[in-house]
Structures are given as C-alpha cells and as structure tokens.
C-alpha positions in Angstrom: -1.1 42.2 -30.4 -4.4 39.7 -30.3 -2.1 37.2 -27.4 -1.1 41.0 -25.5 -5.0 41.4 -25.3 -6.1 37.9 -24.8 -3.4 37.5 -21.8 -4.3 40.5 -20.7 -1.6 41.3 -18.0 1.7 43.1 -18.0 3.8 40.8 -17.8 2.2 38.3 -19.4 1.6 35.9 -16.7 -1.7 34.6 -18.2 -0.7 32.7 -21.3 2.9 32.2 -20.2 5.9 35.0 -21.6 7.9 31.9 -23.1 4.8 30.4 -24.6 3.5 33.9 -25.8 7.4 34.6 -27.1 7.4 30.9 -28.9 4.3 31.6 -31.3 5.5 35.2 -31.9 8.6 33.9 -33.3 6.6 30.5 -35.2 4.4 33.1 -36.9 7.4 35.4 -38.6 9.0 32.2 -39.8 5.5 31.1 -40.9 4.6 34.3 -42.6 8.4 33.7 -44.3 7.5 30.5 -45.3 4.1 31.4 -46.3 5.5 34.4 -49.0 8.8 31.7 -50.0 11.3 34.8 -48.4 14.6 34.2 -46.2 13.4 35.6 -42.6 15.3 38.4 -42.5 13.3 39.5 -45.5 10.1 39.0 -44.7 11.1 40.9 -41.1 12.3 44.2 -43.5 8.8 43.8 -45.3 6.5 43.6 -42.4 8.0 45.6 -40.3 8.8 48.5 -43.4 12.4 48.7 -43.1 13.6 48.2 -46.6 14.3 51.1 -47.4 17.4 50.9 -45.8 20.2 48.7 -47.3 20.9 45.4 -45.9 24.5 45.2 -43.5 25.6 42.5 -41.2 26.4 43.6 -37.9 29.9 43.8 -35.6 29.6 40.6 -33.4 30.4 41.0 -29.8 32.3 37.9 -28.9 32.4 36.9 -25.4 35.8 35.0 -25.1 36.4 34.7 -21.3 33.7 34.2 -18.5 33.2 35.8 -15.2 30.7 36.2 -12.8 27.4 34.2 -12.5 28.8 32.8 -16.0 31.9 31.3 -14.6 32.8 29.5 -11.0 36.1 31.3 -11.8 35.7 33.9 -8.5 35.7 36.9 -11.0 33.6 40.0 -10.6 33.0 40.8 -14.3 31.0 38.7 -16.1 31.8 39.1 -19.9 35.2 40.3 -21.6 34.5 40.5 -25.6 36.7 41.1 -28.7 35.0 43.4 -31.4 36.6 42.4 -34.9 36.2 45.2 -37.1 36.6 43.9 -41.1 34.9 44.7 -44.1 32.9 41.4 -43.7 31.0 39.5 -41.8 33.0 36.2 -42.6 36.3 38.4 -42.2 35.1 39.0 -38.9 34.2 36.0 -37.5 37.7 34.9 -38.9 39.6 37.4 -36.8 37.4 36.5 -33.6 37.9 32.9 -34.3 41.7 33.1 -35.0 42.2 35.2 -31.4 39.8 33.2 -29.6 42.0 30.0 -30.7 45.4 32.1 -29.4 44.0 32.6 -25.6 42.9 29.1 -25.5 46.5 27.9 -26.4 48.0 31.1 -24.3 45.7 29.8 -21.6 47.0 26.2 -21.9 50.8 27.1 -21.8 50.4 29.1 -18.3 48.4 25.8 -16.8 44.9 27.6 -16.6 42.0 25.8 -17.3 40.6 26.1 -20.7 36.9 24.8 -19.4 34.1 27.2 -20.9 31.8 29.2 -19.5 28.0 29.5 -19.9 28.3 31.7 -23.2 31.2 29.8 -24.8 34.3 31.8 -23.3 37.1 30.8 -21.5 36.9 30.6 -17.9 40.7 30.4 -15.7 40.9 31.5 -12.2 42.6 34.3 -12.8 43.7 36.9 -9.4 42.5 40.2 -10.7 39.3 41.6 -13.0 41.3 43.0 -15.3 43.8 40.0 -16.0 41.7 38.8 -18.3 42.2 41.8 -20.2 45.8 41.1 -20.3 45.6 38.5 -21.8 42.9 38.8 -24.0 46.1 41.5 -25.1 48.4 39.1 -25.6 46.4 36.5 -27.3 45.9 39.5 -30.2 49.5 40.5 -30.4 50.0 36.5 -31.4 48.4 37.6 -34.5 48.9 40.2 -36.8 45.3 41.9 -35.7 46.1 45.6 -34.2 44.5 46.6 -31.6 42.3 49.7 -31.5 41.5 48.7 -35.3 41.3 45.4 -36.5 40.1 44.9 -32.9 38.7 46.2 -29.5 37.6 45.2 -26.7 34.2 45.2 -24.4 33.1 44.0 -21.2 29.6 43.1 -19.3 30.2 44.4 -15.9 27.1 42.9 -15.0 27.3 45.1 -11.8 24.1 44.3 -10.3 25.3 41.1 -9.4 27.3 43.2 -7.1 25.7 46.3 -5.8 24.9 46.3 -1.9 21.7 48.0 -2.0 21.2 48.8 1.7 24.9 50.9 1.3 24.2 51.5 -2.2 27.6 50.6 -3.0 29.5 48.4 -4.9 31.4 45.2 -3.3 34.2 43.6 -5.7 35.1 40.6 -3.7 38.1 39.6 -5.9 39.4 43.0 -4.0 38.0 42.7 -1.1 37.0 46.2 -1.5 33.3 48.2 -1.6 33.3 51.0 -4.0 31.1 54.0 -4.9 29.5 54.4 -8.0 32.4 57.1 -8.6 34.9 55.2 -8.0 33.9 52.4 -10.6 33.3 55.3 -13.0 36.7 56.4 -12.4 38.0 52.5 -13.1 35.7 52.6 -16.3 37.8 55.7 -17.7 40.9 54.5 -16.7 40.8 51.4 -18.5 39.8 53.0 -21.8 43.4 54.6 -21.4 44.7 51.1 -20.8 42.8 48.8 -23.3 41.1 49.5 -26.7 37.5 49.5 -24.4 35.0 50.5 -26.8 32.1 49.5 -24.8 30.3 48.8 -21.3 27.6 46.4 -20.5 25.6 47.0 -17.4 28.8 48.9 -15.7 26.5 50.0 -12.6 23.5 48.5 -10.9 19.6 48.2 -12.6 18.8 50.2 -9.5 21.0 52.7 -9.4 19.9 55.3 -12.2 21.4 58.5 -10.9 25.2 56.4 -11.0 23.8 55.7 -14.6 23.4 59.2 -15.5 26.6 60.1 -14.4 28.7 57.2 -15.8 26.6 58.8 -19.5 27.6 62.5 -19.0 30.9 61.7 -18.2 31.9 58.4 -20.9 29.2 58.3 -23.5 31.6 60.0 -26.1 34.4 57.3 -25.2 32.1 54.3 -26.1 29.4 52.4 -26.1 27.1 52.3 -22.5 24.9 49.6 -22.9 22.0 48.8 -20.5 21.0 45.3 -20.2 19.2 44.6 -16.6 18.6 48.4 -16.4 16.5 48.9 -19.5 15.5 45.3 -20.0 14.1 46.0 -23.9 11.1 47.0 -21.8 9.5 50.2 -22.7 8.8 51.8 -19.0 12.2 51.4 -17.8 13.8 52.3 -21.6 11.4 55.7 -21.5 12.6 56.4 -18.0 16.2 55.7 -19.0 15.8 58.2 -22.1 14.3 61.3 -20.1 17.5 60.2 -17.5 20.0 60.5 -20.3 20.8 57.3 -18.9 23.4 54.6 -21.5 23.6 55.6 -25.1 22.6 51.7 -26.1 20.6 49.2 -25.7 20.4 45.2 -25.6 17.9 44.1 -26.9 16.8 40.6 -26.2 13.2 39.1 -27.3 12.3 37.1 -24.3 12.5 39.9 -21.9 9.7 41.5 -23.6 8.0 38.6 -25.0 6.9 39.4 -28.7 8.4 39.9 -32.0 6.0 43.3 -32.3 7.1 44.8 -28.7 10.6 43.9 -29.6 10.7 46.1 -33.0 9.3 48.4 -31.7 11.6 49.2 -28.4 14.1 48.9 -31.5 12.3 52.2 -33.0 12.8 53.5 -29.9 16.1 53.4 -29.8 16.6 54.9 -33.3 14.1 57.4 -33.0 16.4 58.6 -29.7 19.8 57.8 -30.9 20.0 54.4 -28.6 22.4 51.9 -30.4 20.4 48.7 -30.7 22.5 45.6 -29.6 20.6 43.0 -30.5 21.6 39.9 -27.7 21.5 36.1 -26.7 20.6 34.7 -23.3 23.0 33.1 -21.4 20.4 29.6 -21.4 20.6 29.3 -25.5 18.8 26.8 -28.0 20.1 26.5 -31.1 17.7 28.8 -32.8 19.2 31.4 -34.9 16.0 34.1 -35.2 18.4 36.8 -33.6 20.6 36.9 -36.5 18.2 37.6 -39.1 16.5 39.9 -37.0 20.3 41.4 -36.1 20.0 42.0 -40.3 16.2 43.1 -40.7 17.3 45.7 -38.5 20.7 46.9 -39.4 21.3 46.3 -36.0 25.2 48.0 -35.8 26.5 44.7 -33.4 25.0 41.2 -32.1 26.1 39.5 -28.9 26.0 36.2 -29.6 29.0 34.5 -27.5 32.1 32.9 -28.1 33.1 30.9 -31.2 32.2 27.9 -29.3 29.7 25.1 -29.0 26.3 24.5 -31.5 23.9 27.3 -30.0 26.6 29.9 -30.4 27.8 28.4 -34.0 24.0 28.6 -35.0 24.0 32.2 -34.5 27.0 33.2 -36.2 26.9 30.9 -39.4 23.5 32.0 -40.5 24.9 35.6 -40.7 27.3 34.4 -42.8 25.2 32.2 -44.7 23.0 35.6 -45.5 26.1 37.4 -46.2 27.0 35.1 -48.8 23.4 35.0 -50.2 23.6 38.7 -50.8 27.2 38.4 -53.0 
C-alpha cells in the first residue's frame, strides 16, 4: 500500500512494476523469516486464511508448445495434462511418467524433442489438434485412464490471432479465418473428442461479447480461464464479472505488481465464484513464491510448466516439499 501511494500512478510507472513487485515479494519472505514460519504460513496468517485447511493444488502441466512459445508453426500455444491423484507427489509422478512417454513417442516418429519456452515439447506437427493425439497416446502407454487419472487443457492464447479490423479469428496452420462462433463450436467439439477440462484464453482480450458467449454456452463443461483478458487486474476482472465473462482466473503477481493487489483479486474471485489459477510467466527465475502462495490460498490448480528444466523443477518440488512437511 505505502509503494501504491508513493508511486502514485496506475500502472506503476513511477517506481518501476518489477521493482515495486520484487520488494512486495522480499517483505512476505522477510516477515516469514522475521516470525521463523514456512512462507505459505506466514501468507495464511497475514492474509487471515487459516481457517481453511491447507491442500496442494492440481498442477497444470504444459507438455507441448505452440504458438509464440514454440517456432513449431502451431496456432495453440499450450496443451497440458491435469493428473488427478490423492497427492501432490502422486501427481507430479503421473505428469512426469506421461511427459517421459511423448518424449520417447515423439522420438520414434523422428519429431524433434527440443522444448519450448515453458518446458514442453515442441515438434512440427500439421494440425492444432495433433498434439492432442498424441498427448492420447503417450497416456494409453501407461496405465493412467483418461477422463480420471488424467485430462487435458489447452491455452489457446487466441489473441495472438484475432484480426481486429475483421474481428475475426485467422488460424494460419489452416489457412482459414474464423468467427468467434465457429471456434466456440471447435471448443465443444473437442470436449466430445478429448478429456478437455479446461480453456485458457480461447478467444481474444478484446473481444468480450465472444467471451460471454463461449461462458453461457461451455462454462458447465469446464474450466474458462482468462489470462490476457482479465490480466489479475481488477478493472478488467470487475468488467469481466458483470459480463458473465470465464468462470476462472489466472492469476499471475507481476501483472498486477504487489503481493496485497494479488490476494486480493484472489478474494475476488472467491467472493464471485471465479476459480483462482494461480500461474507462471513464460520468462521464469527460479523463484518458487507461487507455490506457497498456490497453498496459502487453496488455490484448486497451479500452472507452472512442464516437468522440465530448474525454473519449472523449483516450482513443483517446493509443493512437494510442503506436502511432505504437513505428513
């Protein structure tokens, strides 16, 4: 609150949103430190949540890169596995064990197993939903069943490829321009092709009324998250809310810029029935704050990447390291 007045603008471009987001974050763990707690702790204290009983979230596991997170000519930027287990560690097993499939599935049909920004494979593949497929087949390698040990998500990411002046959409892995309909339709057809349990960003930050329809008409199928539409930032989330517009939201620290604003676009959420996804960025330090704010929280899922490389790894084991701290 005292750096919000002292900078003085809204959007912080006084004092600096990264440097403003960096001693928000330095004085939590401090204030940890200071009263000898684990973070998560001292984030239920301050911020009165402990009333509630502590549970590790769902991780959202990005396992194959598209769009501006892959030079792999896909139009979808994310495609995640969900592993649904009675523990955190069971989990991250399950994700880690399926991950390891579609790199080796990858390898024995001569795709590239580079990695993309957030950890996840990234093969030029000829469709946007052939990652899907084998995403499919990596799980039936295991003995994981679909639809319950494990479903899928994607981050559309659709802004990336809305034409504004047609106020359409332009898939160029189709060579095709599409209406806000017609990717709606797509959305519901895949959920009767794939074990889709959520969306991410499935229509453009600019285009709220294809927002409000893609809610009335899948909100009870899964998740709707908005990312670049609701931006954890409390205008656009109020203006989403009185839309009807997504049923969840990601919720990432820097795009607000403090630890405060953050929890309390999270109280938002709840007090509205918004599922809090508490998120990465695709630029990652090895800095684990979101998981024990994923836990302070009861946030329901974290989206922290694939099982891959230190700055996703940090993420993940410090849940499990609280997990195990709570047996």
């Amino acid at each position: 609150t005292t750096m919000i007045a002292r900078d003085g603008t809204p959007n912080k471009s006084n004092l600096g949103a990264n440097a403003i987001l960096a001693v928000s974050l330095a004085c939590a763990r401090a204030g940890a430190v200071a009263e000898n707690v684990a973070l998560y702790q001292y984030l239920r204290t301050t911020y009165n949540r402990e009333n509630t009983p502590v549970a590790l979230p769902i991780p959202m596991l990005n396992i194959s890169n598209g769009g501006r997170h892959a030079d792999n000519g896909l139009d979808f930027q994310e495609y995640m596995i969900l592993p649904h287990a009675p523990t955190f560690a069971e989990r991250m097993r399950i994700g880690s064990e399926i991950y390891m499939q579609l790199g080796a599935l990858l390898k024995s049909k001569s795709h590239t197993t580079l990695l993309g920004d957030e950890g996840g494979f990234a093969p030029r593949l000829s469709t946007n939903t052939e990652p899907m497929d084998l995403i499919m087949t990596a799980i039936g390698r295991t003995d994981y069943r679909p639809g319950k040990d494990v479903t899928l998500a994607l981050d559309v990411a659709a802004s990336e490829f809305y034409v504004h002046e047609k106020q359409k959409y332009f898939l160029s892995l189709e060579h095709a321009m599409f209406s806000a309909d017609d990717l709606i339709n797509r959305y519901a057809e895949l959920t009767q092709s794939y074990p889709l349990t959520s969306i991410e960003d499935g229509l453009s930050e600019d285009d709220w009324d294809g927002w409000v329809a893609m809610t009335k008409r899948l909100h009870e199928k899964m998740l709707l998250v908005g990312d670049d539409v609701l931006v954890t930032n409390r205008i656009r989330f109020d203006q989403g809310i009185r839309l009807h517009a997504a049923n969840a939201i990601l919720i990432k620290l820097n795009q607000i810029g403090t630890l405060t604003e953050t929890m309390e676009t999270i109280a938002v959420a709840e007090e509205h029935e918004y599922v809090p996804v508490i998120s990465h960025r695709s630029g990652e330090t090895s800095d684990a704050f979101i998981a024990d704010l994923a836990v302070a929280v009861n946030a329901p899922y974290i989206k922290a990447g694939a099982v891959a490389r230190g700055e996703r790894l940090a993420k993940y084991n410090r849940l499990i390291e609280i997990e195990a701290s709570l047996q």
